[in-house]
DRENMAR-905161 format. One line per field, with one value per residue (C-alpha): z, x, y; residue in three letters. Coordinates in pm, 1 decimal. Each point is the difference from the previous one (the first is absolute). Example, Ala and Ser with C-alpha at 12.3 -4.5 7.8 and 13.67 -1.06 7.14 Angstrom:
# DRENMAR-905161
z: (780.0,-66.0)
x: (1230.0,137.0)
y: (-450.0,344.0)
resn: (ALA,SER)
//
This chain:
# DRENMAR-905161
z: (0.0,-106.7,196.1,-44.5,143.5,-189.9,78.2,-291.5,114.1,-192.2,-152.9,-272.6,-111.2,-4.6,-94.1,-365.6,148.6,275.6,-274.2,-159.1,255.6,130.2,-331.8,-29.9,328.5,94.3,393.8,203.1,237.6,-23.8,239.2,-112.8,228.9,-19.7,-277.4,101.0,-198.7,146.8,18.9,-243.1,-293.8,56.1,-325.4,106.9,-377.7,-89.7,249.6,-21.5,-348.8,87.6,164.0,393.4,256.8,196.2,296.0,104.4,278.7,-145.5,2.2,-221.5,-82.3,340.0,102.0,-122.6,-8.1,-182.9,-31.3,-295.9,-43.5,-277.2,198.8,271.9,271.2,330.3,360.6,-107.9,215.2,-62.8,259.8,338.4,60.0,312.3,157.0,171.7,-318.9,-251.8,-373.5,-264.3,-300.5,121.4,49.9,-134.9,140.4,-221.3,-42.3,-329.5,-14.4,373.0,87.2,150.5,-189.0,152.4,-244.4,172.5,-88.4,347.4,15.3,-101.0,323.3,-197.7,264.7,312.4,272.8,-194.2,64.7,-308.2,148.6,337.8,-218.0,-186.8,334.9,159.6,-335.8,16.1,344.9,-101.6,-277.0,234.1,284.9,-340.7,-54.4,306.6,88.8,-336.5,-106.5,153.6,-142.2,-44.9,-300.4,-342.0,-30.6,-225.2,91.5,-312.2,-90.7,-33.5,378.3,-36.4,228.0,-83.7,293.4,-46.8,-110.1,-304.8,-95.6,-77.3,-206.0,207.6,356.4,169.5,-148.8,33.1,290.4,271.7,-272.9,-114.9,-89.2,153.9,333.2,333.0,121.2,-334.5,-10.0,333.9,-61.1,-276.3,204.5,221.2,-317.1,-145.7,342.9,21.5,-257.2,-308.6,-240.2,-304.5,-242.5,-257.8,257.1,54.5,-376.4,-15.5,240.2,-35.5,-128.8,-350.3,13.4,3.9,-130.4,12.7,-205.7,36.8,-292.6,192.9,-30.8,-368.8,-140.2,298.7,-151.7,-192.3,306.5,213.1,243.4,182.3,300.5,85.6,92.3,-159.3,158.9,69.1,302.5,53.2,333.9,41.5,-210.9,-305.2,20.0,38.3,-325.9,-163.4,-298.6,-131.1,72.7,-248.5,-99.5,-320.1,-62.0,-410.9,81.4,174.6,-319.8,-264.6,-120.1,290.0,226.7,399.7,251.9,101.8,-157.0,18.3,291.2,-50.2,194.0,-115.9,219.3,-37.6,176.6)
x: (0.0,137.9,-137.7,42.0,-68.7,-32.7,-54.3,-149.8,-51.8,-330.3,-96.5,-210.0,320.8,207.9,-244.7,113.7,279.9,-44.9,-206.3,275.8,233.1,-236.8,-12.3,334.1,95.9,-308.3,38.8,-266.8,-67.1,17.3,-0.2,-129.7,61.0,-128.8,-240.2,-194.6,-336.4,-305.9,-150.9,-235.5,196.5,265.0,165.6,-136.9,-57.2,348.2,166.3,-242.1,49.2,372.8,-165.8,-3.3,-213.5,-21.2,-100.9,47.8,-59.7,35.5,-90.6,-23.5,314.0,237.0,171.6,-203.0,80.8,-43.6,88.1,5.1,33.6,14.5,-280.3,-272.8,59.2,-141.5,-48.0,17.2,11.3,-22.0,172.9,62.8,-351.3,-85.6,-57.9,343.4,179.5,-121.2,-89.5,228.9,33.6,320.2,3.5,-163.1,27.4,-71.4,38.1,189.8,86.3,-15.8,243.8,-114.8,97.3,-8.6,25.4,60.4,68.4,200.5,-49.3,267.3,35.5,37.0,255.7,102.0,-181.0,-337.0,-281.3,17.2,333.6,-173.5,-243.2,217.4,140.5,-346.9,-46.9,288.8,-103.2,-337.8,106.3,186.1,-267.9,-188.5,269.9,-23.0,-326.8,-74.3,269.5,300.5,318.7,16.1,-280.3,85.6,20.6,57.6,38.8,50.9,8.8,144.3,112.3,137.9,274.8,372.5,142.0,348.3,321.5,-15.7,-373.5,78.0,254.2,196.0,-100.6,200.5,-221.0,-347.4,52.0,-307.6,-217.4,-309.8,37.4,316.8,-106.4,126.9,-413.3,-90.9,260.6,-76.1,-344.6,78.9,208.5,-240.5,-213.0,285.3,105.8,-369.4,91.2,82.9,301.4,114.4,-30.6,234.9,293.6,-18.9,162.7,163.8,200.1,192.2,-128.3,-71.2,-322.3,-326.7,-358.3,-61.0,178.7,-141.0,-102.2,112.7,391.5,120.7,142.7,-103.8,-43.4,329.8,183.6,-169.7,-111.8,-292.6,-155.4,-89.4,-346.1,-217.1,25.5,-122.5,70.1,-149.8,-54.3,224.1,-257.2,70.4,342.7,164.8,-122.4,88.6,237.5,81.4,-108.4,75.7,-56.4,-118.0,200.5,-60.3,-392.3,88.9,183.6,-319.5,-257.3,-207.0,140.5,-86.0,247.8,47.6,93.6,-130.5,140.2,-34.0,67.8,-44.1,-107.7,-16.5,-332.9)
y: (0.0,346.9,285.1,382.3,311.8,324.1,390.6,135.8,378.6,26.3,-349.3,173.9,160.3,-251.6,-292.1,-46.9,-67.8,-244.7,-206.7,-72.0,-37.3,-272.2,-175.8,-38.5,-49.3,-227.1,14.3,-195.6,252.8,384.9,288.1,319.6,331.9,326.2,-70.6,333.5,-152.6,-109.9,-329.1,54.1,120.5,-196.7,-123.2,-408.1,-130.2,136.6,-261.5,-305.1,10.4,-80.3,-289.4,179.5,15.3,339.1,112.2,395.1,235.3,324.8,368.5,314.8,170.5,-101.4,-383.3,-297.6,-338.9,-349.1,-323.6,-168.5,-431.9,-255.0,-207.5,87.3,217.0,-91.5,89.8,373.9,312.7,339.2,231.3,-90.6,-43.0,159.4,275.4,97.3,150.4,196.0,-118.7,178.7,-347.8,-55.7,-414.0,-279.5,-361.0,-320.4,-379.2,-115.4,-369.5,-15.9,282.4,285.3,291.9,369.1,288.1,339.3,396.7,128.1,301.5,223.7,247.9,311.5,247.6,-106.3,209.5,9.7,-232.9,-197.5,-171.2,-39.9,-197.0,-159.2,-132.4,-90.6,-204.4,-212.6,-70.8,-24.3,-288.0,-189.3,-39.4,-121.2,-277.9,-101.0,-40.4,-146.4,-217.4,-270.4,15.4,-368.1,101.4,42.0,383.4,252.1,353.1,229.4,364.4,368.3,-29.1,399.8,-133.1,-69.1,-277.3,66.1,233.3,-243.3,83.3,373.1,232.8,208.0,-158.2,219.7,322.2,-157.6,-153.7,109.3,125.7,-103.2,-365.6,-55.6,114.1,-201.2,28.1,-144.4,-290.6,-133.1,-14.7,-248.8,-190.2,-75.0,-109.0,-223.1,-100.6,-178.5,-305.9,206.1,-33.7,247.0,-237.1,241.5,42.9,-424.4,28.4,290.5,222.8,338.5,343.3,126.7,-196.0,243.8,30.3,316.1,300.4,371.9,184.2,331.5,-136.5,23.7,-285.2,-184.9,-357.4,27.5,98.8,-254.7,265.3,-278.3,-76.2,-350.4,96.3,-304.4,-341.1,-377.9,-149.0,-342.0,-239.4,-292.5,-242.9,236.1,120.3,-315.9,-90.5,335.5,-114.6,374.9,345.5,294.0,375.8,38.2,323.1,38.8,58.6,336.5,111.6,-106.6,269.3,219.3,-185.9,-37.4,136.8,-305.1,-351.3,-370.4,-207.6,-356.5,-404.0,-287.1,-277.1,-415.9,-34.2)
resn: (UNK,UNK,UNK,UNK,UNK,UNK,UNK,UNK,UNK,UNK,UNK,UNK,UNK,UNK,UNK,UNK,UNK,UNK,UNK,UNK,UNK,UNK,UNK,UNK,UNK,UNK,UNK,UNK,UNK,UNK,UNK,UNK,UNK,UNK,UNK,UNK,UNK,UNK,UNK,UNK,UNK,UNK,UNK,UNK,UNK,UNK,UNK,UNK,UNK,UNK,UNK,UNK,UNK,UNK,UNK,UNK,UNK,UNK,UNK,UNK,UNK,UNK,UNK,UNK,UNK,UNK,UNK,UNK,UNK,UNK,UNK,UNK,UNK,UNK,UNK,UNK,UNK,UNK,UNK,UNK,UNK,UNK,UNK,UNK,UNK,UNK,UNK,UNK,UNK,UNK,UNK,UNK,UNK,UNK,UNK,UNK,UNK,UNK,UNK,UNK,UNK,UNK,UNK,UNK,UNK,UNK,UNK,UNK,UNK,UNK,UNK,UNK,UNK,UNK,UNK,UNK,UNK,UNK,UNK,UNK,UNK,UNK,UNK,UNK,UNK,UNK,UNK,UNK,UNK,UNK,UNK,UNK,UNK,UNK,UNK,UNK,UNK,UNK,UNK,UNK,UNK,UNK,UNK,UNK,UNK,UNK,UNK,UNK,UNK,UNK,UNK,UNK,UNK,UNK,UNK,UNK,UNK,UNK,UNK,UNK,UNK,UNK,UNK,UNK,UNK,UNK,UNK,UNK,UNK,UNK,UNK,UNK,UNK,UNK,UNK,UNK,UNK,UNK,UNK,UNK,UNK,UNK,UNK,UNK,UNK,UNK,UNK,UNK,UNK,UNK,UNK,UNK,UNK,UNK,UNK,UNK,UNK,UNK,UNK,UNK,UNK,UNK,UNK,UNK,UNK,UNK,UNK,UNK,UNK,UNK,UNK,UNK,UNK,UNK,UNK,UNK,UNK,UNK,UNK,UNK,UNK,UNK,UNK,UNK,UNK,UNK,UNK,UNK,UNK,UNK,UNK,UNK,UNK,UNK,UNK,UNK,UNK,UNK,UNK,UNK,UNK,UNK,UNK,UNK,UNK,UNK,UNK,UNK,UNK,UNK,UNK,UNK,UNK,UNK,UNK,UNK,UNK)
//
């Protein structure tokens, strides 16, 4: 099973695009973040005509997600489904081939000091309460998405510069180690180690791709289950580089199960 996980800053933009990325790339499962389209106009026959199901928790013109299989999708969820967070389309939870896949949009935090980092700190806490009270790690699990967090010096250019900004803030990192620390491996850095590696190039920064100037922003971290039969894990860096292109790039595993 190949699964993926894509930010497509505006799916309607980019959807030309991601068509024929999936046709030639043929994954089994796909992520979508930040679609920013509603349920009801969202671009279904497009995809099922690729032979995918899709399921999608969206809203008009901000985050949006949705999850895309070759094959049903069960036991889905929408949000955290209760009352004791807020509902902004920023996860999706479904059953492909008896994995448990979980497709979220972190939010991004914004500036420190403002409230959407306090939220974007309540969230990750929020998620992982949601893990927990949902899910064992001795499960197969997926856990895939723009995460808007680099773990490491290696996940960022210049570490030294960005270090304690947004996304690559201490408050931000532990809050995914807590997450991780539950039963979760990064199922790219089982395969490949050392920096250089990112999914995400600003459009702000000329020349960005062609200097490599990344963040490793976009992952998918598996349970035990999963990752021990994770054969390969890659960044599709050409996709990036193809016309009206995303920010951000296709992450992908591969896994015998």
């Amino acid at each position: 099973m190949v699964v993926a996980t894509y930010n497509a800053a505006g799916l309607r933009a980019r959807l030309p695009g991601v068509l024929d990325w999936l046709a030639e790339n043929e994954p089994d499962v796909l992520g979508i973040q930040e679609t920013k389209v509603v349920d009801d106009i969202f671009p279904m026959a497009e995809f099922e005509e690729l032979g995918y199901s899709v399921v999608v928790n969206g809203q008009k013109s901000w985050n949006g997600v949705a999850l895309l299989a070759r094959g049903p999708i069960t036991s889905l969820r929408r949000g955290f489904q209760d009352d004791l967070f807020p509902e902004d389309a920023r996860i999706i939870t479904g059953e492909v081939n008896g994995v448990t896949i979980i497709n979220t949009y972190v939010p991004n935090g914004t500036a420190l000091g403002t409230d959407k980092f306090e939220y974007k700190l309540r969230w990750l806490e929020r998620f992982a309460k949601y893990l927990g009270d949902n899910f064992r790690p001795d499960q197969p699990l997926i856990w895939m998405g723009d995460i808007n967090i680099a773990p490491t010096d290696n996940d960022v250019f210049d570490p030294k510069r960005h270090w304690g900004k947004v996304g690559f803030h201490p408050d931000e990192i532990s809050r995914l180690e807590k997450i991780v620390n539950w039963g979760l491996v990064d199922l790219f850095r089982m395969h490949t180690e050392g920096p250089g590696n990112y999914t995400y190039w600003e459009f702000t920064i000329p020349g960005s791709v062609q200097r490599n100037l990344g963040w490793r922003i976009d992952h998918i971290y598996a349970t035990k289950p999963v990752a021990e039969a994770c054969i390969r894990s890659w960044i599709d860096k050409d996709a990036r580089s193809a016309e009206r292109p995303s920010d951000h790039t296709y992450v992908l595993a591969k896994i015998d199960i």
